[in-house]
Residue frames relative to the residue before (quaternion, step in Angstrom):
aa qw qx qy qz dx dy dz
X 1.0000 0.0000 0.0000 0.0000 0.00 0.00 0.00
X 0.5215 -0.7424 0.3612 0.2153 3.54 -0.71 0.91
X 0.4189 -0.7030 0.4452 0.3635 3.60 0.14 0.48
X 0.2969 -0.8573 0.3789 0.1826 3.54 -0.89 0.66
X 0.7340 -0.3940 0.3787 0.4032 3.56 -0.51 0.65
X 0.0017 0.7085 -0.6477 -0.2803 3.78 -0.30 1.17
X 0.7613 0.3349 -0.3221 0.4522 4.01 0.59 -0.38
X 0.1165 -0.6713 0.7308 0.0410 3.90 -0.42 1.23
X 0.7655 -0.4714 0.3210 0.2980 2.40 -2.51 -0.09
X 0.5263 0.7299 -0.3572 0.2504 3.69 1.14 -0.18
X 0.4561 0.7024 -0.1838 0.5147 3.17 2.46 -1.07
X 0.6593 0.4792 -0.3464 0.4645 3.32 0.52 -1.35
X 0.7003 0.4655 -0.3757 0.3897 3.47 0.44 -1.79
X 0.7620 0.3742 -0.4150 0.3272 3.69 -0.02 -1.35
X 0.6306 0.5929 -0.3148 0.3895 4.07 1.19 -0.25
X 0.3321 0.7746 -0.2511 0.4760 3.43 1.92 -0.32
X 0.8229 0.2306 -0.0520 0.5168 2.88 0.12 -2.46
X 0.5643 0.5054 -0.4938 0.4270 4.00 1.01 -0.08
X 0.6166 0.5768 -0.3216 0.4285 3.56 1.05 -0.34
X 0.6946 0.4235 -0.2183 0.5391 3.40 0.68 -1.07
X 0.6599 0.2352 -0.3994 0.5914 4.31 0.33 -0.88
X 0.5342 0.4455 -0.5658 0.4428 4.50 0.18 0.01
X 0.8532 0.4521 -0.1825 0.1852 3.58 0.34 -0.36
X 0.4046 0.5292 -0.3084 0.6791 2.73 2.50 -0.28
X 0.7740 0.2745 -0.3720 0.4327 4.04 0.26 -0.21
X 0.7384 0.2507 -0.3151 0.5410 3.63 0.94 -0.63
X 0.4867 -0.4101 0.6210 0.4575 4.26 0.13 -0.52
X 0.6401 -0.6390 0.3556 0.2354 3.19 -1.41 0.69
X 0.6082 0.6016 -0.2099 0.4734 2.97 1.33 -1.51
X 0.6766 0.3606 -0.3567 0.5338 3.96 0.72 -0.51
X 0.4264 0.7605 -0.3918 0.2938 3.77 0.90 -0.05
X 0.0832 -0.8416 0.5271 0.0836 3.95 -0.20 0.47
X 0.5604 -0.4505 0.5424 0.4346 3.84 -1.24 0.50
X 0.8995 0.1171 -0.3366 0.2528 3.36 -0.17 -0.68
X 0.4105 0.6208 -0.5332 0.4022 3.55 1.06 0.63
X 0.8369 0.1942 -0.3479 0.3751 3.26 0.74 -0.39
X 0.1403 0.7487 -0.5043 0.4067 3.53 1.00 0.83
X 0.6717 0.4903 -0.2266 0.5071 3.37 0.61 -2.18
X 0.7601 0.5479 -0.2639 0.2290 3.22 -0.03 -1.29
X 0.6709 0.4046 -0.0822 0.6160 3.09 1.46 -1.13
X 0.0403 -0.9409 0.2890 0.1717 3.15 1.26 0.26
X 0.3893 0.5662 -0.6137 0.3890 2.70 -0.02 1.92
X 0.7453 -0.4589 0.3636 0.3192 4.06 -1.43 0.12
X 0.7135 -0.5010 0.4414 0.2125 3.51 -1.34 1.58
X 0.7378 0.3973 -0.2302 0.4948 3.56 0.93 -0.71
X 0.4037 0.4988 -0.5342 0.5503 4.06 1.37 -0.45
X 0.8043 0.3626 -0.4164 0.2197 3.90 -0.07 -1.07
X 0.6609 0.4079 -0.3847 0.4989 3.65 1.20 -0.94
X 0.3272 0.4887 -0.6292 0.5081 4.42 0.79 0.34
X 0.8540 0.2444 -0.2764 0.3667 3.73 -0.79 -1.62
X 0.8845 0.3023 -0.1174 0.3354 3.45 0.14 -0.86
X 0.5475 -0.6842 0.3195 0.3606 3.64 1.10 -0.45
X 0.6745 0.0300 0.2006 0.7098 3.12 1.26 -1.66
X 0.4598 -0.2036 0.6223 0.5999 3.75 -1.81 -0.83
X 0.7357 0.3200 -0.5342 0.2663 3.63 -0.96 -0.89
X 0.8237 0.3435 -0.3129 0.3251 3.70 0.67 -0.33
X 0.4547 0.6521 -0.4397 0.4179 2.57 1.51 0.63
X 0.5157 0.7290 -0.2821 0.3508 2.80 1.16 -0.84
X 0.6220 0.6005 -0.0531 0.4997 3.04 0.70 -2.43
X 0.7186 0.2868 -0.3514 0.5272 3.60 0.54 -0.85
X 0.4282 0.6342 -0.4776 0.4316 4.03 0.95 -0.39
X 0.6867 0.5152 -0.2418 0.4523 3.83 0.13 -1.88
X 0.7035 0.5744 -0.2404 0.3426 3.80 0.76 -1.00
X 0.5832 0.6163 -0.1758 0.4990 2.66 0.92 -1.63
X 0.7483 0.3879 -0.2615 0.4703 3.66 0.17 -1.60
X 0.6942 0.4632 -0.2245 0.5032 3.45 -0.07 -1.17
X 0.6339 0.4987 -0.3306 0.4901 4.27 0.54 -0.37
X 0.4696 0.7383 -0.2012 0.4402 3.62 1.71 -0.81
X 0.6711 0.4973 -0.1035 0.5400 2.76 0.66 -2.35
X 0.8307 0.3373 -0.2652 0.3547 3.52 -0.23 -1.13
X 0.6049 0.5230 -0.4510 0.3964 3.74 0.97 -0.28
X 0.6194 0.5716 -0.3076 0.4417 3.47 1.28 -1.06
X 0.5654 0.6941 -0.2322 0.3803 3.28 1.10 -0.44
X 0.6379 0.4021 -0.1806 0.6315 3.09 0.96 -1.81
X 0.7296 0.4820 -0.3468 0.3392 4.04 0.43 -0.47
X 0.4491 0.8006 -0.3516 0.1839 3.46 0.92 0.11
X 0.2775 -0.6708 0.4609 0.5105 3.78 -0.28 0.11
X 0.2193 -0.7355 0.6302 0.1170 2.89 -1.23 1.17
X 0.2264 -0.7747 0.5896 -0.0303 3.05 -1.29 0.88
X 0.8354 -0.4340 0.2437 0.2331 3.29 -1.40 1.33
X 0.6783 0.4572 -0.1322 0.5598 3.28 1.07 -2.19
X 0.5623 -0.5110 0.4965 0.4198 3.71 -1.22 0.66
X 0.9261 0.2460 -0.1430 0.2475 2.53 0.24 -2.03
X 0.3559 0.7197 -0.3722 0.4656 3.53 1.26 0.83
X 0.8194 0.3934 -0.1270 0.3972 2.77 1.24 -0.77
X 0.3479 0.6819 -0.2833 0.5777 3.00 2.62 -0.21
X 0.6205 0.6137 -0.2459 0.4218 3.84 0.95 -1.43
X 0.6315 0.6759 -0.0843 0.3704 3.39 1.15 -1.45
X 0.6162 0.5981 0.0284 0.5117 2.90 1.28 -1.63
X 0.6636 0.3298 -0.1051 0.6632 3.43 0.93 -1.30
X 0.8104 0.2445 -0.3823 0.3706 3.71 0.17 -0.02
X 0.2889 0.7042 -0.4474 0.4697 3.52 1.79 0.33
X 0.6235 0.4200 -0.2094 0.6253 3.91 1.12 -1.58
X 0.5330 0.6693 -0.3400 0.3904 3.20 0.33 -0.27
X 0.5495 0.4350 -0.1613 0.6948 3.72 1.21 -1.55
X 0.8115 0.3756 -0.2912 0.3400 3.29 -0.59 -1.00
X 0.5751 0.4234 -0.3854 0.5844 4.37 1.06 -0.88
X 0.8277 0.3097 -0.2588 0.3899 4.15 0.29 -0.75
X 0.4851 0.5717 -0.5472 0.3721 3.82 0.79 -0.42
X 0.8471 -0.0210 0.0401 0.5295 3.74 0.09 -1.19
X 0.3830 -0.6286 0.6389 0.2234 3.99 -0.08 1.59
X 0.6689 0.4897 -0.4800 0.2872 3.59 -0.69 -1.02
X 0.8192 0.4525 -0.2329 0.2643 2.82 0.39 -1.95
X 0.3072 0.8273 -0.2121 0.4198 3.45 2.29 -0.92
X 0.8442 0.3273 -0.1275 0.4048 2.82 -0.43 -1.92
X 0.6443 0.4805 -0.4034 0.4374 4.01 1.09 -0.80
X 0.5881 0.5900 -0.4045 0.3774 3.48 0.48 -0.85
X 0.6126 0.4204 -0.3760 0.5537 3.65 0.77 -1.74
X 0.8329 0.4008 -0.2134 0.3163 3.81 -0.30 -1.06
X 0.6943 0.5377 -0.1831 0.4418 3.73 0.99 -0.62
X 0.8561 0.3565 0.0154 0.3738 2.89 0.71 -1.29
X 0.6708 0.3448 -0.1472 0.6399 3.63 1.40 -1.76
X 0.5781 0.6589 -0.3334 0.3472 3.64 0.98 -1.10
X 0.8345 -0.0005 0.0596 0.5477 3.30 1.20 -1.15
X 0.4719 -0.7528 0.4433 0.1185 3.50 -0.39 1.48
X 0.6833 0.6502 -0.2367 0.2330 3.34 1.28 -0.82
X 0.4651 0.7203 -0.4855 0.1708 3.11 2.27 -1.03
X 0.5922 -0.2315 0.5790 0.5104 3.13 -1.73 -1.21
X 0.1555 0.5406 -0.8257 0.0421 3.79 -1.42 0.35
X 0.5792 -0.3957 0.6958 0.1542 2.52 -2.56 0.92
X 0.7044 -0.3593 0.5446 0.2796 3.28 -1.96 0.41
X 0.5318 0.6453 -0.2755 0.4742 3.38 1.05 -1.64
X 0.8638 0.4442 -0.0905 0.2198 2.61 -0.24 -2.01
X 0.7166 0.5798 -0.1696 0.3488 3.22 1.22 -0.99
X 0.6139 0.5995 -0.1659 0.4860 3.02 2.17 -1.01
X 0.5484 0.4806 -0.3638 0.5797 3.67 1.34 -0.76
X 0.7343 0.4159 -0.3623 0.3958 3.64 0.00 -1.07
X 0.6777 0.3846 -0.4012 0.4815 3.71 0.93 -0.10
X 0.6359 0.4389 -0.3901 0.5008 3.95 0.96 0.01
X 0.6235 0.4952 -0.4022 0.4519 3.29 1.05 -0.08
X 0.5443 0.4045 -0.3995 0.6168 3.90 1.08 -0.21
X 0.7654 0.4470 -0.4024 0.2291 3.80 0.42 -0.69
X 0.2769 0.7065 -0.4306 0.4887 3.23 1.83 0.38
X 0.6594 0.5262 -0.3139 0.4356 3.81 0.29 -1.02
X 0.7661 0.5886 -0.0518 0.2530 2.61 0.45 -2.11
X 0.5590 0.5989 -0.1229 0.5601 3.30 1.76 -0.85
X 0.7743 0.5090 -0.1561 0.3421 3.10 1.07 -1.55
X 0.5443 0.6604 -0.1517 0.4946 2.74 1.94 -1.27
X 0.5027 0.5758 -0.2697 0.5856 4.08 1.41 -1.32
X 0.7521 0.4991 -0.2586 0.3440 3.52 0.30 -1.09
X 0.6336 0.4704 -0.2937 0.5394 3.64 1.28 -0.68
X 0.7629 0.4051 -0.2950 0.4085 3.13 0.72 -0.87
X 0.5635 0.6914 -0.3134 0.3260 3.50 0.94 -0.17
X 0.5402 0.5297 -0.0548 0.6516 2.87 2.11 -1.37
X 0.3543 -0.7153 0.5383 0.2704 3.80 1.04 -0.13
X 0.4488 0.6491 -0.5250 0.3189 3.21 0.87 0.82
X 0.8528 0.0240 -0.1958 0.4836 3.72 1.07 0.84
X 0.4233 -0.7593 0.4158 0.2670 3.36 -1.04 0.69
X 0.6790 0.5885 -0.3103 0.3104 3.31 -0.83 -0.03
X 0.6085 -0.6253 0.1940 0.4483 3.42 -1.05 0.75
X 0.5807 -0.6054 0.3606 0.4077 4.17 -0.32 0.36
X 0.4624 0.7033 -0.3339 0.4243 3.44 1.27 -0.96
X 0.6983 0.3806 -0.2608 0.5473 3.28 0.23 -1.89
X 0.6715 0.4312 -0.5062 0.3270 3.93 -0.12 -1.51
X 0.6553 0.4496 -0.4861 0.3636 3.74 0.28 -1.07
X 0.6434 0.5457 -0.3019 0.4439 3.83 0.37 -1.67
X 0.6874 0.3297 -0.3591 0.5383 4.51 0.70 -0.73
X 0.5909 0.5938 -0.3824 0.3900 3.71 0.98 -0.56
X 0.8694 0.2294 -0.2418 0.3649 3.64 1.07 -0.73
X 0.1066 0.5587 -0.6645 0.4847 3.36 1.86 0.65
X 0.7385 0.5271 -0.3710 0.1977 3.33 -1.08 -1.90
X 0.7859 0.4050 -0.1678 0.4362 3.67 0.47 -1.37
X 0.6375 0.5395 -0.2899 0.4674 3.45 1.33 -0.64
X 0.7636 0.3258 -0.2469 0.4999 3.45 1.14 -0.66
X 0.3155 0.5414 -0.4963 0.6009 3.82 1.58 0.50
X 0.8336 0.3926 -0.3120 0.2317 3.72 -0.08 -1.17
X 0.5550 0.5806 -0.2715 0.5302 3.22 1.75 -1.45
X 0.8462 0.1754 -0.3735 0.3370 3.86 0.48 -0.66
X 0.6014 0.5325 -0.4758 0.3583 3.29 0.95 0.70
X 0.4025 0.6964 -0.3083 0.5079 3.12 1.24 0.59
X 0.7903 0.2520 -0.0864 0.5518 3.07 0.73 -1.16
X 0.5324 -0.6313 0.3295 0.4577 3.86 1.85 1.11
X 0.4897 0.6203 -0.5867 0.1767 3.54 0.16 0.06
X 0.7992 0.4204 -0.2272 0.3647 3.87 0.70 -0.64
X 0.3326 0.5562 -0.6873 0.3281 3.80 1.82 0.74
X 0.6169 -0.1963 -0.3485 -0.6778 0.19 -2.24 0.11
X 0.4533 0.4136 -0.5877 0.5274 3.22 0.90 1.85
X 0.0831 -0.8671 0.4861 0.0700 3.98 0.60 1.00
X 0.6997 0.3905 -0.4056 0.4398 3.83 1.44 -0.41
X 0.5478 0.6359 -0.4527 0.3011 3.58 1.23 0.09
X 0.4710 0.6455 -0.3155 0.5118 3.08 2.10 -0.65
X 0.6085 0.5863 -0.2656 0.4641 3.86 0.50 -1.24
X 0.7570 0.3829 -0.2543 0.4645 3.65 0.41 -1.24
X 0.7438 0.4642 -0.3092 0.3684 3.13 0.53 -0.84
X 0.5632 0.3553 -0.5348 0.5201 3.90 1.37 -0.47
X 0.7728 0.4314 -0.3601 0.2951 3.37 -0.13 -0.56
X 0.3666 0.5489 -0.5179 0.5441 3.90 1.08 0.61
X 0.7434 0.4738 -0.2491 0.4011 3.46 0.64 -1.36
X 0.7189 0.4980 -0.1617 0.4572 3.31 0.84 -0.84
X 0.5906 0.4957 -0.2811 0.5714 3.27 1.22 -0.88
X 0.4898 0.7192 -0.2773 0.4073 3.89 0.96 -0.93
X 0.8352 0.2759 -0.0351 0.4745 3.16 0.52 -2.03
X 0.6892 0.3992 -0.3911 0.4612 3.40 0.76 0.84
X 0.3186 0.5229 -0.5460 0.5718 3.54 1.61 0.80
X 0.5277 -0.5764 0.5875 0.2102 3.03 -1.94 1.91
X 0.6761 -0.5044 0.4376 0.3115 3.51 -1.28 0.85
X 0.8116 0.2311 -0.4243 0.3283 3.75 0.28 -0.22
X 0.4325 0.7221 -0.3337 0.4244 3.43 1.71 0.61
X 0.5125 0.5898 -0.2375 0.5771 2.98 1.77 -1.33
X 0.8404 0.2931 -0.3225 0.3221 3.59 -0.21 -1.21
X 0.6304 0.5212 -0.3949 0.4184 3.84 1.46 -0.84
Protein backbone atom coordinates (compact mmCIF):
# COMPACT_ATOMS: atom_id res chain seq x y z
CA UNK A 1 0.00 0.00 0.00
CA UNK A 2 1.47 3.30 -0.91
CA UNK A 3 2.20 5.53 1.86
CA UNK A 4 0.13 8.61 1.88
CA UNK A 5 1.04 12.13 1.51
CA UNK A 6 1.49 13.62 5.15
CA UNK A 7 0.98 17.23 3.34
CA UNK A 8 -2.02 16.94 0.53
CA UNK A 9 -3.68 19.28 -1.43
CA UNK A 10 -6.14 20.48 1.30
CA UNK A 11 -2.81 21.75 3.42
CA UNK A 12 -1.55 23.78 0.69
CA UNK A 13 -5.12 25.35 0.14
CA UNK A 14 -5.88 26.13 3.92
CA UNK A 15 -1.94 27.73 3.92
CA UNK A 16 -2.80 29.84 0.70
CA UNK A 17 -5.86 31.43 2.28
CA UNK A 18 -3.63 31.91 5.72
CA UNK A 19 -1.23 33.60 3.43
CA UNK A 20 -3.34 35.81 1.47
CA UNK A 21 -6.03 37.15 4.70
CA UNK A 22 -2.06 37.45 6.82
CA UNK A 23 -1.23 39.79 4.20
CA UNK A 24 -4.18 42.01 3.76
CA UNK A 25 -3.79 42.92 7.69
CA UNK A 26 -0.01 42.68 8.08
CA UNK A 27 1.61 43.30 4.16
CA UNK A 28 3.30 40.41 2.97
CA UNK A 29 6.74 41.29 3.53
CA UNK A 30 6.05 41.43 7.53
CA UNK A 31 4.42 37.94 7.09
CA UNK A 32 6.39 34.84 8.63
CA UNK A 33 6.31 30.87 7.75
CA UNK A 34 5.37 30.24 10.99
CA UNK A 35 2.50 32.64 11.35
CA UNK A 36 1.07 31.24 8.64
CA UNK A 37 1.51 27.62 9.56
CA UNK A 38 -0.58 28.63 12.89
CA UNK A 39 -3.12 30.09 11.04
CA UNK A 40 -3.64 27.32 8.80
CA UNK A 41 -3.28 25.34 11.53
CA UNK A 42 -0.92 23.19 10.66
CA UNK A 43 3.34 22.84 11.09
CA UNK A 44 6.32 25.27 9.73
CA UNK A 45 7.53 22.17 8.01
CA UNK A 46 3.88 21.41 5.85
CA UNK A 47 5.02 25.01 4.41
CA UNK A 48 8.83 24.36 3.57
CA UNK A 49 7.32 20.37 2.15
CA UNK A 50 4.67 22.40 -0.31
CA UNK A 51 6.41 25.40 -1.12
CA UNK A 52 10.16 25.40 -0.31
CA UNK A 53 10.45 28.84 1.18
CA UNK A 54 7.86 32.14 1.79
CA UNK A 55 9.18 33.21 -1.67
CA UNK A 56 7.49 30.08 -2.93
CA UNK A 57 5.03 30.51 -1.19
CA UNK A 58 4.45 33.40 -2.30
CA UNK A 59 5.06 32.57 -6.12
CA UNK A 60 2.71 29.73 -5.49
CA UNK A 61 0.15 32.63 -3.95
CA UNK A 62 0.53 34.95 -7.51
CA UNK A 63 -0.35 31.53 -9.39
CA UNK A 64 -2.86 30.33 -7.71
CA UNK A 65 -4.74 33.85 -7.96
CA UNK A 66 -4.13 34.78 -11.43
CA UNK A 67 -4.88 30.69 -12.60
CA UNK A 68 -8.53 31.60 -11.02
CA UNK A 69 -8.88 34.61 -13.10
CA UNK A 70 -8.06 32.89 -16.29
CA UNK A 71 -10.25 29.73 -15.76
CA UNK A 72 -13.26 32.01 -15.01
CA UNK A 73 -12.49 33.57 -18.04
CA UNK A 74 -12.16 30.70 -20.36
CA UNK A 75 -15.76 29.71 -18.69
CA UNK A 76 -17.81 32.45 -19.74
CA UNK A 77 -20.91 32.39 -21.93
CA UNK A 78 -19.63 33.34 -24.87
CA UNK A 79 -21.57 34.98 -27.17
CA UNK A 80 -21.73 35.59 -30.94
CA UNK A 81 -21.77 39.65 -30.47
CA UNK A 82 -18.07 40.90 -29.75
CA UNK A 83 -19.12 43.25 -27.77
CA UNK A 84 -21.24 40.86 -25.66
CA UNK A 85 -18.76 38.96 -25.39
CA UNK A 86 -16.24 41.81 -24.18
CA UNK A 87 -19.21 42.50 -21.28
CA UNK A 88 -18.93 38.75 -20.36
CA UNK A 89 -15.39 38.83 -19.97
CA UNK A 90 -15.51 41.81 -17.64
CA UNK A 91 -18.12 40.25 -15.50
CA UNK A 92 -16.11 36.84 -15.43
CA UNK A 93 -13.26 39.51 -13.49
CA UNK A 94 -15.84 40.59 -11.88
CA UNK A 95 -16.43 36.89 -9.96
CA UNK A 96 -13.03 36.42 -9.35
CA UNK A 97 -12.23 40.60 -7.66
CA UNK A 98 -15.69 39.85 -5.34
CA UNK A 99 -15.84 36.02 -4.47
CA UNK A 100 -12.76 36.34 -2.06
CA UNK A 101 -11.76 40.47 -1.42
CA UNK A 102 -8.58 39.45 0.38
CA UNK A 103 -7.42 37.40 -2.14
CA UNK A 104 -8.48 40.65 -4.65
CA UNK A 105 -7.16 43.31 -2.92
CA UNK A 106 -3.44 41.31 -2.77
CA UNK A 107 -3.24 40.59 -6.31
CA UNK A 108 -4.31 44.46 -7.24
CA UNK A 109 -1.59 45.56 -4.56
CA UNK A 110 1.11 42.75 -4.49
CA UNK A 111 1.48 41.70 -7.54
CA UNK A 112 0.23 44.46 -10.55
CA UNK A 113 1.15 47.31 -8.01
CA UNK A 114 4.61 46.02 -8.03
CA UNK A 115 6.45 44.24 -10.86
CA UNK A 116 9.29 43.54 -8.64
CA UNK A 117 7.61 40.58 -6.56
CA UNK A 118 9.05 37.12 -7.04
CA UNK A 119 6.82 35.13 -9.80
CA UNK A 120 7.15 31.62 -10.94
CA UNK A 121 7.64 30.80 -14.66
CA UNK A 122 4.15 29.22 -13.93
CA UNK A 123 2.95 31.97 -12.55
CA UNK A 124 3.95 34.47 -14.91
CA UNK A 125 2.56 32.49 -17.91
CA UNK A 126 -1.17 32.16 -16.54
CA UNK A 127 -1.26 35.81 -15.52
CA UNK A 128 -0.30 36.61 -19.14
CA UNK A 129 -3.21 34.23 -20.67
CA UNK A 130 -5.42 35.62 -18.40
CA UNK A 131 -4.93 39.36 -19.88
CA UNK A 132 -4.76 37.54 -23.31
CA UNK A 133 -8.38 36.78 -22.84
CA UNK A 134 -9.19 40.64 -22.95
CA UNK A 135 -6.81 41.37 -25.24
CA UNK A 136 -8.30 38.96 -27.81
CA UNK A 137 -11.63 40.08 -26.91
CA UNK A 138 -10.76 43.53 -27.32
CA UNK A 139 -8.99 42.43 -31.32
CA UNK A 140 -12.32 40.91 -31.85
CA UNK A 141 -14.42 44.20 -31.59
CA UNK A 142 -12.23 45.95 -33.38
CA UNK A 143 -11.99 43.67 -36.20
CA UNK A 144 -15.79 43.75 -36.48
CA UNK A 145 -15.45 47.68 -36.46
CA UNK A 146 -17.11 47.59 -33.47
CA UNK A 147 -14.63 50.29 -31.98
CA UNK A 148 -12.31 52.95 -32.62
CA UNK A 149 -9.24 53.53 -31.25
CA UNK A 150 -5.92 52.08 -30.75
CA UNK A 151 -6.65 48.35 -28.96
CA UNK A 152 -3.71 48.83 -26.61
CA UNK A 153 -5.32 51.81 -24.92
CA UNK A 154 -9.09 49.96 -25.11
CA UNK A 155 -7.50 46.92 -23.23
CA UNK A 156 -5.27 49.34 -20.62
CA UNK A 157 -9.14 51.82 -20.18
CA UNK A 158 -10.91 48.38 -19.96
CA UNK A 159 -8.86 47.40 -16.84
CA UNK A 160 -8.82 50.83 -14.99
CA UNK A 161 -12.77 50.52 -15.42
CA UNK A 162 -13.12 46.90 -13.90
CA UNK A 163 -10.63 47.55 -11.17
CA UNK A 164 -12.44 50.51 -9.92
CA UNK A 165 -16.10 48.56 -10.36
CA UNK A 166 -14.42 45.75 -8.24
CA UNK A 167 -12.49 47.86 -5.54
CA UNK A 168 -15.86 49.86 -5.04
CA UNK A 169 -17.86 47.00 -4.79
CA UNK A 170 -15.89 45.64 -2.36
CA UNK A 171 -15.75 48.25 -0.24
CA UNK A 172 -20.16 48.07 -0.46
CA UNK A 173 -20.45 51.06 -2.36
CA UNK A 174 -22.52 49.57 -5.43
CA UNK A 175 -25.50 47.51 -3.15
CA UNK A 176 -27.55 46.60 -3.41
CA UNK A 177 -27.84 45.53 -7.06
CA UNK A 178 -23.76 45.98 -7.68
CA UNK A 179 -24.04 43.93 -11.23
CA UNK A 180 -26.69 46.37 -12.42
CA UNK A 181 -24.02 48.92 -11.58
CA UNK A 182 -21.16 46.87 -13.66
CA UNK A 183 -23.46 46.45 -16.76
CA UNK A 184 -24.49 49.56 -17.02
CA UNK A 185 -20.67 51.21 -16.87
CA UNK A 186 -19.71 48.97 -19.28
CA UNK A 187 -22.85 49.55 -21.83
CA UNK A 188 -21.64 53.11 -21.52
CA UNK A 189 -18.23 52.51 -22.11
CA UNK A 190 -18.60 49.82 -24.48
CA UNK A 191 -21.08 52.46 -26.42
CA UNK A 192 -18.42 55.16 -26.53
CA UNK A 193 -16.05 53.29 -28.47
CA UNK A 194 -18.57 52.39 -31.41
CA UNK A 195 -17.25 54.35 -34.72
CA UNK A 196 -19.89 57.08 -35.26
CA UNK A 197 -21.53 55.54 -38.29
CA UNK A 198 -22.24 52.41 -36.11
CA UNK A 199 -23.40 54.58 -33.33
CA UNK A 200 -25.95 56.49 -35.40
CA UNK A 201 -27.23 53.15 -37.60
Amino acid sequence: MARPKEHDEATRERLLEAAERLSVTQGFDAVTVRAVAQAAGTSTRAVYALFGSKEGLEQALHKAMFTRLRDLERARRRCDDPRADLAELAMAYRRWAVERPERYALAMHRFVGQSERPRSEEGVAVSREALDELVQAVERCHDAGLLVGDPEDVVMHLRAIVHGLAEFENLGKLAPDPERHWRAVLSRVLEGYVPEPAAAA
